[in-house]
C-alpha positions, 0 to 999 in steps of 0.5 A: 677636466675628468670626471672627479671635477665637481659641477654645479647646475644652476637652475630657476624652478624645481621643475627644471632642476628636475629635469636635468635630474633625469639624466643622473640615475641613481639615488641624490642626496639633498643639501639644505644651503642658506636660503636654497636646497641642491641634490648632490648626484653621485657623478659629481653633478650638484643641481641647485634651483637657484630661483627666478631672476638675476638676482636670486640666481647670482645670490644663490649660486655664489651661496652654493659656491662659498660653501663648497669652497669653504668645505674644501671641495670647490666646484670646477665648473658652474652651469646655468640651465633652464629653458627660455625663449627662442628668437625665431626663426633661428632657434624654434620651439623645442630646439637647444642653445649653448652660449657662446655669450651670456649677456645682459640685455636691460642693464644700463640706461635709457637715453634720447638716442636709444639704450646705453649698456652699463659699460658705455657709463663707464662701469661694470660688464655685460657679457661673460664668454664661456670657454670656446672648447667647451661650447664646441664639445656641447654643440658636437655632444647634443645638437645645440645651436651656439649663440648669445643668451641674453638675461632679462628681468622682464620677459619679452612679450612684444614684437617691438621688443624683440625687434629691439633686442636683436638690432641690439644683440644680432648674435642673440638665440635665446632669452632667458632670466638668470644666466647673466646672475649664475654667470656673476657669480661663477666669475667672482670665484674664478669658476668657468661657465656655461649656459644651456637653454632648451626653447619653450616659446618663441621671443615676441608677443606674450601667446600662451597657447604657443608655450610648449613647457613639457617639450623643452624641458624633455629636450634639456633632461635629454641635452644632460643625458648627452653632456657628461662625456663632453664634460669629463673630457673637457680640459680646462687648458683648452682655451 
């Protein structure tokens, strides 16, 4: 990879895209695309507020990367950013996590005997892996924690649940609501992925007061600050 290769961030809201924003100085260009606007940086960064959910996020980061394949400047990497919560005491509130898996925590099916993932009924995939260098090269760049991401639809708000989803997923660091979605979408272009979550709450009972928005979005405007080095040196052959 070398710093010609163009990049697409993949947010939820406005406000994280604007974060990441803060680490690319310098004037961006808006983009109006079907349904989504990006700001184009002049380092090769295209930042995208995809939009909440899986769903969305899959719909609008293939969007973003059609219309760069058909303008015959594909993108070579694609970065689902954003914060989330934080399964503690391993990832605490204002901490960062890379994943080493982006997987999909609520589809399948509920059984007697507990959930079944999509997988086991026979089809689809749960889980996308980001290359192994790459991780390496953020965790060396900024501090993050490696560790699975786990994508839902419904934010976790019980200790039930989150008890749950670790004895499902004992890797899991973090939960977020689009990765899996931009991961999708990313993969049916053939383009690598990545996910980035700076921890804003910790995963368990739904405590407002405990959220800490501004901190965790300070940390990811900071984590990007760091990246591009990792980034442009990272070589796709790595892995």
């Amino acid at each position: 990879m070398n710093a010609r290769t163009r990049v697409l961030v993949a947010t939820a809201v406005p406000a994280e895209r604007d974060a990441v924003a803060r680490a690319f100085p310098g004037p961006a260009e808006e983009v109006r695309l079907p349904g989504a606007t990006l700001l184009r940086t002049d380092g090769g960064h295209d930042l995208l507020a995809a939009g909440v959910g899986p769903a969305l996020a899959a719909a609008s980061t293939a969007g973003a990367l059609t219309a760069a394949a058909l303008g015959g400047t594909p993108y070579g990497l694609v970065v689902s950013a954003g914060i989330g919560g934080g399964f503690q005491p391993e990832a605490p509130v204002g901490s960062l996590v890379v994943a080493d898996a982006i997987t999909v925590a609520d589809l399948g099916a509920e059984t007697p005997d507990g959930f079944l993932p999509v997988t086991d009924l026979g089809f689809g995939t749960v889980t996308h892996l980001p290359p192994n260098s790459l991780v390496r090269g953020v965790v060396e760049a900024t501090g993050a924690r490696p560790g699975t991401v786990l994508t839902v639809s419904t934010v976790t708000g019980t200790a039930t649940r989150a008890a749950a989803l670790r004895e499902r997923h004992p890797g899991a660091l973090a939960e977020g609501m689009e990765g899996f979605g931009v991961a999708e979408a990313a993969a049916a272009h053939g383009v690598p992925v990545l996910e980035i979550r700076a921890v804003s709450n910790p995963v368990g009972p739904r405590d407002r007061a405990a959220w800490r928005i501004g901190d965790a979005l300070a940390a990811l405007a900071g984590a990007f600050g760091k990246l591009a080095p990792a980034l442009e040196s990272w070589n796709t052959h790595d892995d």
